[in-house]
C-alpha positions in Angstrom: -27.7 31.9 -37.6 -30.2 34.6 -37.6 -32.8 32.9 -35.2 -30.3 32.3 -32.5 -29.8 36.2 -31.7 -33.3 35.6 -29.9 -31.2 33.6 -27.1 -31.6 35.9 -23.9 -29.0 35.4 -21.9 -28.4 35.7 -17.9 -25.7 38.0 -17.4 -23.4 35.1 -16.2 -24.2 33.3 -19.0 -22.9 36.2 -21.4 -19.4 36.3 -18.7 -19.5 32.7 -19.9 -19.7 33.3 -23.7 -17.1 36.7 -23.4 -14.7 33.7 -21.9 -15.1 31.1 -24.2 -14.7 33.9 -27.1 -11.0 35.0 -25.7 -7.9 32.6 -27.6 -6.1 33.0 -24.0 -8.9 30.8 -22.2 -9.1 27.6 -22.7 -10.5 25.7 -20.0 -14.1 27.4 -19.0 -16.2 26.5 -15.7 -19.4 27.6 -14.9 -21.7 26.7 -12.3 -21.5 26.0 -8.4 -25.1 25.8 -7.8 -28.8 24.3 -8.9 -30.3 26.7 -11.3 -28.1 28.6 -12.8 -28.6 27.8 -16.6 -25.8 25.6 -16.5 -26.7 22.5 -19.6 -28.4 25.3 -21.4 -25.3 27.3 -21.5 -23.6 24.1 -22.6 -25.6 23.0 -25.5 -26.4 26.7 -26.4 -22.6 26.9 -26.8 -22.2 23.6 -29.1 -24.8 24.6 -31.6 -24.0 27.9 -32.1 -20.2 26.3 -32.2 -21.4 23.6 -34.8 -23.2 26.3 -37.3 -20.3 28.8 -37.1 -17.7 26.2 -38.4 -19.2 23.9 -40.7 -17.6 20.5 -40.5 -16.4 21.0 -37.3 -16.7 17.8 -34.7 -17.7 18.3 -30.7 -18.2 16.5 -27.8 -21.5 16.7 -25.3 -20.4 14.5 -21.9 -21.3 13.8 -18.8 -20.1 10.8 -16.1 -23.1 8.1 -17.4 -24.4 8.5 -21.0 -28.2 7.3 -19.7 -28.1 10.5 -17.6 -26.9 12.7 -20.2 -29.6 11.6 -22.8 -32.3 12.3 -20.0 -31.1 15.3 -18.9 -29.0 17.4 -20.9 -30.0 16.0 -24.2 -33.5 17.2 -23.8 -32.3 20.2 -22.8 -30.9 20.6 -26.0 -33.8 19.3 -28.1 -35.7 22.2 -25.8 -33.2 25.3 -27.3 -33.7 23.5 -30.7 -37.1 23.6 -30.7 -37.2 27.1 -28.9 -35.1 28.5 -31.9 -37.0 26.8 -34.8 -34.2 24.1 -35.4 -35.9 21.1 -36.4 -34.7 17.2 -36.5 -34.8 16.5 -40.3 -33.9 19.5 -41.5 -31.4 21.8 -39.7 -29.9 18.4 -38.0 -30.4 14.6 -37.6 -30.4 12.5 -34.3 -29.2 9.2 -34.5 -29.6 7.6 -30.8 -28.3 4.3 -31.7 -24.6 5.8 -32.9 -25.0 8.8 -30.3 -24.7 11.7 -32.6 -26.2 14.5 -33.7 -25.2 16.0 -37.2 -26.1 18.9 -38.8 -27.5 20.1 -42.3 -23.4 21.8 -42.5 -21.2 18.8 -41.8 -20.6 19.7 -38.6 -21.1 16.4 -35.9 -21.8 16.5 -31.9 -21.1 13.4 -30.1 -22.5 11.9 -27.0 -19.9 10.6 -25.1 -19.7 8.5 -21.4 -17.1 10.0 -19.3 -17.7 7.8 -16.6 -14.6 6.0 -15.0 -14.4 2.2 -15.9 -12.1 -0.3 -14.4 -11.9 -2.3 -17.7 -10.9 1.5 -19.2 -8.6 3.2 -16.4 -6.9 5.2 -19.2 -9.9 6.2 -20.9 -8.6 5.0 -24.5 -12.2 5.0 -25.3 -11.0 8.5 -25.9 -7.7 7.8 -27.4 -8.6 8.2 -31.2 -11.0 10.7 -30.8 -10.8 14.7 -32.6 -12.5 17.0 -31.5 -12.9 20.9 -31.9 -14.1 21.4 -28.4 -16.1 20.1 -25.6 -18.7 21.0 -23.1 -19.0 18.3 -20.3 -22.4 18.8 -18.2 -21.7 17.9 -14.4 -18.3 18.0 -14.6 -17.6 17.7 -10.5 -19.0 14.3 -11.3 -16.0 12.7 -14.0 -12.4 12.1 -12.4 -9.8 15.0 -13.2 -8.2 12.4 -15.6 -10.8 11.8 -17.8 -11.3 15.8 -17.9 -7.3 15.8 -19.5 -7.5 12.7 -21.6 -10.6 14.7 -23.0 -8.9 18.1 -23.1 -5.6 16.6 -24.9 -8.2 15.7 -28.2 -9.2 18.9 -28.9 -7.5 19.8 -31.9 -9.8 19.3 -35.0 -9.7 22.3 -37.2 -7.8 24.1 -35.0 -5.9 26.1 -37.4 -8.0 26.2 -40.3 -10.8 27.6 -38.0 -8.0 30.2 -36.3 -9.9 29.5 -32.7 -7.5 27.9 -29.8 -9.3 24.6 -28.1 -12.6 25.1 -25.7 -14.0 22.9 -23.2 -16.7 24.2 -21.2 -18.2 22.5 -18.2 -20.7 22.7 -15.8 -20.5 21.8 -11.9 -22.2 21.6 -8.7 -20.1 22.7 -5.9 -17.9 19.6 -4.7 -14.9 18.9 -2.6 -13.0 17.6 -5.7 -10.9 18.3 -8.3 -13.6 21.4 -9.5 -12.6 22.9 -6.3 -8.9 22.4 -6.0 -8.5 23.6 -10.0 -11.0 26.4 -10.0 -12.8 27.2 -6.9 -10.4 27.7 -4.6 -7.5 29.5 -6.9 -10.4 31.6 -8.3 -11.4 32.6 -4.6 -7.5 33.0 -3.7 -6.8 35.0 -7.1 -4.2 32.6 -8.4 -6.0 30.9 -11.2 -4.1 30.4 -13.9 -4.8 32.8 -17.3 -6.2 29.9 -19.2 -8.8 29.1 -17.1 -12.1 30.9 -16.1 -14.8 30.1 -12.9 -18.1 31.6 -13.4 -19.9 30.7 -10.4 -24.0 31.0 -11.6 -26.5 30.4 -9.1 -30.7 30.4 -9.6 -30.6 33.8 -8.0 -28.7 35.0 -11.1 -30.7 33.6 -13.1 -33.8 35.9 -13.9 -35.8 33.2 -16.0 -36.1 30.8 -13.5 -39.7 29.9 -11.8 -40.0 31.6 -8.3 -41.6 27.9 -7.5 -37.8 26.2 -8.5 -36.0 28.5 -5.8 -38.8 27.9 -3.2 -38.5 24.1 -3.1 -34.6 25.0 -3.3 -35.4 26.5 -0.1 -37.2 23.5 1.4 -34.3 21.1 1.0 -31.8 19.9 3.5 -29.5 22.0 5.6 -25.7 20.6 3.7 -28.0 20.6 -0.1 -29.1 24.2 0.4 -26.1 25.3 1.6 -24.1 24.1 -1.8 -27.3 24.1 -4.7 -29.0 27.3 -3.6 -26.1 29.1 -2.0 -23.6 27.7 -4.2 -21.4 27.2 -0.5 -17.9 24.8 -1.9 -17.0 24.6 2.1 -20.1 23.5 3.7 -19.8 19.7 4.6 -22.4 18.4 6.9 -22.4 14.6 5.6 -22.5 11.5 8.4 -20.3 9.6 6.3 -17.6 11.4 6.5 -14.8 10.9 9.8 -13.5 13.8 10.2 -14.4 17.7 10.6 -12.5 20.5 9.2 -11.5 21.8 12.7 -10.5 18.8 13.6 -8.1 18.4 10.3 -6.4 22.2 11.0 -6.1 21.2 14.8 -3.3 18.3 13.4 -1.0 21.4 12.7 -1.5 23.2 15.9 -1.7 20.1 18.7 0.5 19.8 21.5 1.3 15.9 21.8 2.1 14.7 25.0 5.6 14.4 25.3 6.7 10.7 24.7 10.4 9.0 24.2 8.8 6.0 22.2 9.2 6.3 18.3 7.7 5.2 15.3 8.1 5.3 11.7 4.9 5.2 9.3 5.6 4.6 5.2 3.0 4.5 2.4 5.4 3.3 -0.7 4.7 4.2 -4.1 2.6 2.1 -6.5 2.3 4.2 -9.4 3.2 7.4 -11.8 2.0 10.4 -9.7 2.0 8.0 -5.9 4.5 9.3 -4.0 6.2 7.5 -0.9 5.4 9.1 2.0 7.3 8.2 5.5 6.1 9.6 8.7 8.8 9.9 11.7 7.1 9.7 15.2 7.9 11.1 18.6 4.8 9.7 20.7 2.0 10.9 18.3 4.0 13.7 17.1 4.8 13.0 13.8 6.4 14.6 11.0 5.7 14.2 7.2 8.4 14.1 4.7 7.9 12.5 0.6 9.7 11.4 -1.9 8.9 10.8 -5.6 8.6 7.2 -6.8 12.1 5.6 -6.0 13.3 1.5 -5.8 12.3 -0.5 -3.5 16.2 -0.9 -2.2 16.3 3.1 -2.3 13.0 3.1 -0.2 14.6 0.7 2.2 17.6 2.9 2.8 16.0 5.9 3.5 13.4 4.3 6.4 16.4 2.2 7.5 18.8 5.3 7.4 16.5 7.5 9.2 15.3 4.7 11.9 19.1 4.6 12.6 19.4 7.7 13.2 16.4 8.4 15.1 17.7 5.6 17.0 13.9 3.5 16.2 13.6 -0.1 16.6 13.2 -2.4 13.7 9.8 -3.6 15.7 8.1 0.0 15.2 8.8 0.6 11.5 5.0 0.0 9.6 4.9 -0.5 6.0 2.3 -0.7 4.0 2.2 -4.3 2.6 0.2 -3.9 -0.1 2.0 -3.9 -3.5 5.6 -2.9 -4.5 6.0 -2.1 0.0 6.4 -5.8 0.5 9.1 -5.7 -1.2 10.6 -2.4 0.8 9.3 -5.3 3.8 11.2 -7.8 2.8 14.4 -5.6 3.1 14.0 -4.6 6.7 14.4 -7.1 9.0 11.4 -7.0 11.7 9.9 -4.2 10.6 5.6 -4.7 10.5 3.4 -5.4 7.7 0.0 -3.2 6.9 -2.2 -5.1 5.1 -5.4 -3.0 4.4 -8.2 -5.7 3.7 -6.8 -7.8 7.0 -8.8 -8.4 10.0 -9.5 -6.0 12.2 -7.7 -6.6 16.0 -9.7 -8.1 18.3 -9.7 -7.6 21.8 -8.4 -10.5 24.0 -11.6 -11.2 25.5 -13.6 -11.6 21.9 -11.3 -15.3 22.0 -13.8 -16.6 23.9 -16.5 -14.0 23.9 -17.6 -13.4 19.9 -20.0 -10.4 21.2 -16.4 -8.4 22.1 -15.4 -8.7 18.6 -15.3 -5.1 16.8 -17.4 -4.5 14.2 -14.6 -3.5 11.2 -14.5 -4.8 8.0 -10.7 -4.7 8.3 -7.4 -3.6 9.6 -7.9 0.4 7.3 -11.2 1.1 8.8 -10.5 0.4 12.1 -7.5 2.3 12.2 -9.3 5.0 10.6 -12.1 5.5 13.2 -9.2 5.2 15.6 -7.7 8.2 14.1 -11.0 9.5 14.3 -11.2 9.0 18.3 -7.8 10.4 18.5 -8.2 13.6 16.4 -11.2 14.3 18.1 -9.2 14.3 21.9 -6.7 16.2 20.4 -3.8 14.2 20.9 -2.6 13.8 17.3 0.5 16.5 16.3 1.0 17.1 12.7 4.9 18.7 11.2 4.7 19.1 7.1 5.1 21.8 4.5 2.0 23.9 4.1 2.0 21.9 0.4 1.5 18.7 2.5 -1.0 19.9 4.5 -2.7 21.5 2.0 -2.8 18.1 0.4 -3.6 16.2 3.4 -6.6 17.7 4.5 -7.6 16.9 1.3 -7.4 13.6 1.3 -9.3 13.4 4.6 -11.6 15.3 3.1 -12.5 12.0 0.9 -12.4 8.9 3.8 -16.0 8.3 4.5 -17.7 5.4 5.9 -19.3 3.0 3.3 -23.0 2.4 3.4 -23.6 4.2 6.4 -27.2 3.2 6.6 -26.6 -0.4 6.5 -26.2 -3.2 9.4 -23.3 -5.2 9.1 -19.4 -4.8 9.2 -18.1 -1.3 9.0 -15.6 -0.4 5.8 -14.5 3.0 3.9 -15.2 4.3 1.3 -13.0 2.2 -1.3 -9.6 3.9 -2.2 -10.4 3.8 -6.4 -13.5 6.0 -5.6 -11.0 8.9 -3.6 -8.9 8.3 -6.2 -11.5 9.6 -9.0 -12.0 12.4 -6.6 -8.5 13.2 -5.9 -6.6 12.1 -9.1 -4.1 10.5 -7.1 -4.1 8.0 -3.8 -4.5 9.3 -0.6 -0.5 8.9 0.2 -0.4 10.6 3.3 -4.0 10.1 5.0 -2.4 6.2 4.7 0.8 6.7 6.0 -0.2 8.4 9.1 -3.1 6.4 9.8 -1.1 3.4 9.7 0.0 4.7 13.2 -3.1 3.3 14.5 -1.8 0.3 14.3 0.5 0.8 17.1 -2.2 2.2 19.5 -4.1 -1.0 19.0 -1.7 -3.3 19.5 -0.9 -1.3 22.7 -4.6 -1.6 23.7 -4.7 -5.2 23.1 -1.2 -6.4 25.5 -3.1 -4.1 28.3 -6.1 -6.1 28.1 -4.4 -9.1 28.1 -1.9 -8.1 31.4 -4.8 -6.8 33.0 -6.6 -10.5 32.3 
């Protein structure tokens, strides 16, 4: 232990360490820009963690294990060898098993964090214990695989007398690093067991002047977030809609309209909720409900439709999964299919060179939002929870391979949902809408034909 007092740290760094040494925090982020001695805080952290409790078991992460062992593993073979530890005698590497043991007992080990369709639960994780964790590049796992993680640290707890830790490192991002740390951190509401640490090169007085000036040389939207650590700056083409745009849903004026529409994304899942949208015009108004039956769904589109006094014809329903069934129990109402073809005009029957361009039904009615949104004749009523949760979402539909020819599609809904942690429930059920506006567009060419 005696070599390691030679570790100079930035002074975010030593915020860092007075946060991980309190029992009240458990959950420590630091980061939010290029630079700022984020994986050398991380693996500084494990082996000073691994020689102060001897037989004690960690975790080093990241989203793709190939990364971590070129990145942050050499980073920590670079503190080893800057604080005379050497492989073969303070502690062992082992690259086919992923670990890293040391001359004490205690073990660190490399783990994928990635998410995995064949592993949607992360039970790779399930049998792990672990004393604590850093994860380098946190922004870039899903918010579930940071819990499954989180819920295994528990080794040696008690006999230790130290409450769990699990550091991690981020970039800014428009995920769940913002929405559990950023933003309560900037708003003063985060929660007593958690810590943000933003560290940016600037704060870091070891770096090479030559690091920050080619920081300086990159693009407008990467400045902005690596060098001036910026969590709102956006300025990516993919995306479909702008943050003005998003706040203007709340403060519209729709034209008034006596035609009326209901919207409903039904629930799939644990934490889906079912979201129904009422219409006036392209007024709409936002109301959820926590996973129910499909009859109970039923009754509460059909109750309000009565009520509203809407016709069966101009109830949408998102076909996909468990809503066929809430389908099948209102007579005329219309299917959303997501992956169905895009509507064509009337012209492209005869005329291919008319036909749209989308991949399907979902990204067409998504750039029409887009067209919409941007004229300003969208109007948004919700709960300042479901705009909160709204914008989002929107936040997350982007457009697919935007550099390449060929049919236009988003963004596919598994990847917002690593972002988010949960489906976008109520981007869907108001852009479902769409459909109507297209349909419309469709009988006037064909009258005017």
């Amino acid at each position: 232990m005696q070599k390691i007092t030679r570790w100079e740290t930035t002074p975010k760094q030593t915020q860092a360490r007075k946060a991980l040494e309190k029992n009240d925090i458990t959950e420590v982020l630091f980061g939010g820009g290029a630079g700022g001695a984020k994986s050398f805080l991380g693996c500084a952290w494990l082996i000073i963690s691994c020689l102060k409790y001897p037989n004690s078991r960690w975790v080093m992460g990241r989203s793709v294990l190939k990364r971590l062992k070129e990145t942050t593993l050499n980073t920590f073979f670079e503190i080893c060898n800057k604080w005379d530890f050497q492989k073969g005698r303070e502690f062992e590497y082992n690259s086919i098993d992923g670990t890293i043991k040391f001359y004490n007992g205690s073990v660190i080990l490399l783990k994928d964090l990635g998410h995995y369709p064949s592993d949607p639960n992360y039970d790779s994780l399930g049998s792990l214990e672990i004393t604590g964790a850093f994860v380098d590049e946190a922004n870039e796992i899903t918010v579930k695989a940071k819990n499954v993680l989180a819920s295994r640290i528990r080794y040696k707890l008690d006999e230790f007398n130290i409450t769990p830790k699990l550091l991690m490192t981020c970039n800014p991002a428009k995920n769940w690093v913002y929405r559990e740390f950023y933003k309560p951190s900037k708003e003063g509401t985060l929660p007593k067991y958690k810590s943000f640490i933003q560290a940016l090169a600037t704060d870091n007085p070891f770096i090479s002047d030559h690091y920050i000036a080619n920081l300086h040389r990159m693009d407008k939207n990467s400045k902005e977030r690596l060098l001036y650590g910026n969590w709102e700056y956006d300025d990516d083409p993919s995306k479909l809609y702008e943050l003005d745009e998003m706040n203007d849903l709340f403060t519209n004026k729709a034209a008034e309209s006596d035609e009326k529409f209901i919207s409903a994304d039904i629930a799939r899942f644990g934490k889906d909720k079912t979201v129904i949208v009422t219409w006036k015009g392209l007024k709409g108004k936002i109301e959820y409900f926590e996973k129910k039956s499909t009859k109970e769904s039923s009754e509460i589109i059909i109750q309000k439709a009565d009520r509203e006094q809407i016709r069966r014809s101009r109830i949408i329903i998102d076909e996909d999964g468990i809503g066929g069934g809430v389908l099948d129990n209102i007579n005329g109402a219309k299917g959303f299919l997501n992956g169905s073809s895009a509507i064509q005009p009337y012209e492209s029957s005869y005329d291919n060179t008319l036909k749209r361009n989308y991949g399907n039904l979902k990204t067409q009615c998504a750039f029409k939002l887009q067209e919409y949104m941007r004229a300003g004749k969208i109007q948004i009523e919700c709960s300042d929870e479901i705009k909160e949760l709204l914008i989002e979402e929107m936040e997350q539909i982007k457009e697919k391979d935007i550099d390449k020819d060929g049919k236009i599609y988003l963004v596919g809904k598994e990847k917002i949902k690593e972002s988010l942690g949960r489906s976008p429930d109520f981007f869907d059920a108001i852009m479902m809408r769409m459909y109507f506006e297209l349909q419309e567009e469709v009988n006037l060419e064909f009258i005017e034909f």
